[in-house]
C-alpha positions in Angstrom: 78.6 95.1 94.2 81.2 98.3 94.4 81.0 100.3 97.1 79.8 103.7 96.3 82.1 106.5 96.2 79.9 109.2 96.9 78.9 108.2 100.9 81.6 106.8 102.9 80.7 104.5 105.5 79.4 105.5 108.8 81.9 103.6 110.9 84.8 101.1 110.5 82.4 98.0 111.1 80.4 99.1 108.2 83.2 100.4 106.2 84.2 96.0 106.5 80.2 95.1 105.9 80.1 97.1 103.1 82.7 94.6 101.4 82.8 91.4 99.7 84.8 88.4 98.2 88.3 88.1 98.3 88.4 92.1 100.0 86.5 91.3 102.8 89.4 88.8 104.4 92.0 90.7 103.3 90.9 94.2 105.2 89.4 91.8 108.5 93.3 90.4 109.0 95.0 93.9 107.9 93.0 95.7 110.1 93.0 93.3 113.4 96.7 93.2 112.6 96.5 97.3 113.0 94.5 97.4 115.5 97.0 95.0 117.8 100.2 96.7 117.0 99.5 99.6 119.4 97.7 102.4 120.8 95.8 103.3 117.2 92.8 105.8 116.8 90.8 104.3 114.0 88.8 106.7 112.0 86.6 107.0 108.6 88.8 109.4 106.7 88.4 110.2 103.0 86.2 107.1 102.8 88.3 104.7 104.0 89.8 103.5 107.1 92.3 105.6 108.4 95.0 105.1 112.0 96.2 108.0 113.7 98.9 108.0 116.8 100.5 111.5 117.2 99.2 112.1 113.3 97.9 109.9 110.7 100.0 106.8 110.9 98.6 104.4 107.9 95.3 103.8 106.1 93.3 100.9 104.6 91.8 101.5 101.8 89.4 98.6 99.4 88.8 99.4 96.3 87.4 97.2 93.3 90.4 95.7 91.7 92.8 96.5 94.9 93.5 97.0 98.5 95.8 99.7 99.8 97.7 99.7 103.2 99.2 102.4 102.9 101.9 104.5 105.5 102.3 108.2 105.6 106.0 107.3 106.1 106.1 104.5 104.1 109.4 105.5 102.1 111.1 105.2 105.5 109.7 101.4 106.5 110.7 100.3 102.3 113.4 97.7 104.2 110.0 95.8 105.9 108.5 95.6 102.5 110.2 96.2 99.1 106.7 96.6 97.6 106.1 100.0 99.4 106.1 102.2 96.8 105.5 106.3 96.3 106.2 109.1 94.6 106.1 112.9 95.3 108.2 114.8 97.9 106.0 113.2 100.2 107.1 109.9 102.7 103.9 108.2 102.0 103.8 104.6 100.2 101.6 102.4 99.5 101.3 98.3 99.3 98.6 98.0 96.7 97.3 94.0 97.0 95.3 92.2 94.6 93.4 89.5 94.8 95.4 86.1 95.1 98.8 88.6 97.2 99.7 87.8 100.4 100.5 89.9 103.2 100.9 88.2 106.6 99.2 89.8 110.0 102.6 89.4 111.4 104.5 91.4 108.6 101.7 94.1 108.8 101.8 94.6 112.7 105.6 94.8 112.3 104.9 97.5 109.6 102.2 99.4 111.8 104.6 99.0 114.8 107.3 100.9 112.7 105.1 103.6 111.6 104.0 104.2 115.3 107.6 104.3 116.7 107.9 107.1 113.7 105.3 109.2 115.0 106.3 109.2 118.7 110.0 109.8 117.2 109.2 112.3 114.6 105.7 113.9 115.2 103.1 114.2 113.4 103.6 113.8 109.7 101.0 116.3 108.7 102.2 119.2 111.0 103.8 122.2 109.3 107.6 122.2 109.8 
């Protein structure tokens, strides 16, 4: 069953309820891999499950064919993971993961780690220069 689009989930635990097969494992070890990296604030935001540190730092986002973990300066963290990709004059890039794709909790703490050190470095991504 797909999640609807229309109501997002009331909190993070249901955001992971609210999933099933091969999804389910996938979001549990990206976001307990998140959540360990640092000092994270972990939000519903846009209907998925967003991490802000000084800013939005990175979001996890199921949807039916795919996963996103996503970075709001993900063209700057490309040498952790050549399949962080984006477009526009934007920083952000996303690892989209299908089913049967691997991403290890170690490589995506040392990703969220990254991001982190960007926002304490650089500030808030979303702030108007």
């Amino acid at each position: 069953m797909a999640m609807k689009k229309s109501i997002p989930a009331a909190s993070p635990d249901a955001y992971l309820a609210a999933l099933d097969g091969w999804r389910k494992p996938l979001v549990e070890r990206l976001r307990k891999a998140t959540l360990s990296a640092g000092a994270l604030e972990e939000r519903i935001k846009w209907g998925h499950l967003v991490y802000f540190h000084n800013g939005p730092v990175l979001l996890i986002r199921a949807e039916d064919e795919r996963v996103l973990f996503g970075f709001w300066r993900g063209k700057r963290l490309r040498d952790l993971d050549d399949r962080l990709k984006g477009n526009g004059k934007y920083e952000l890039a996303t690892i989209e993961l299908r089913e049967g794709d691997a991403l290890t909790a170690t490589k995506a703490k040392q990703m969220v780690v990254a991001a982190i050190a960007l926002n304490d470095t650089l500030g808030d991504p979303t702030a108007k220069t």
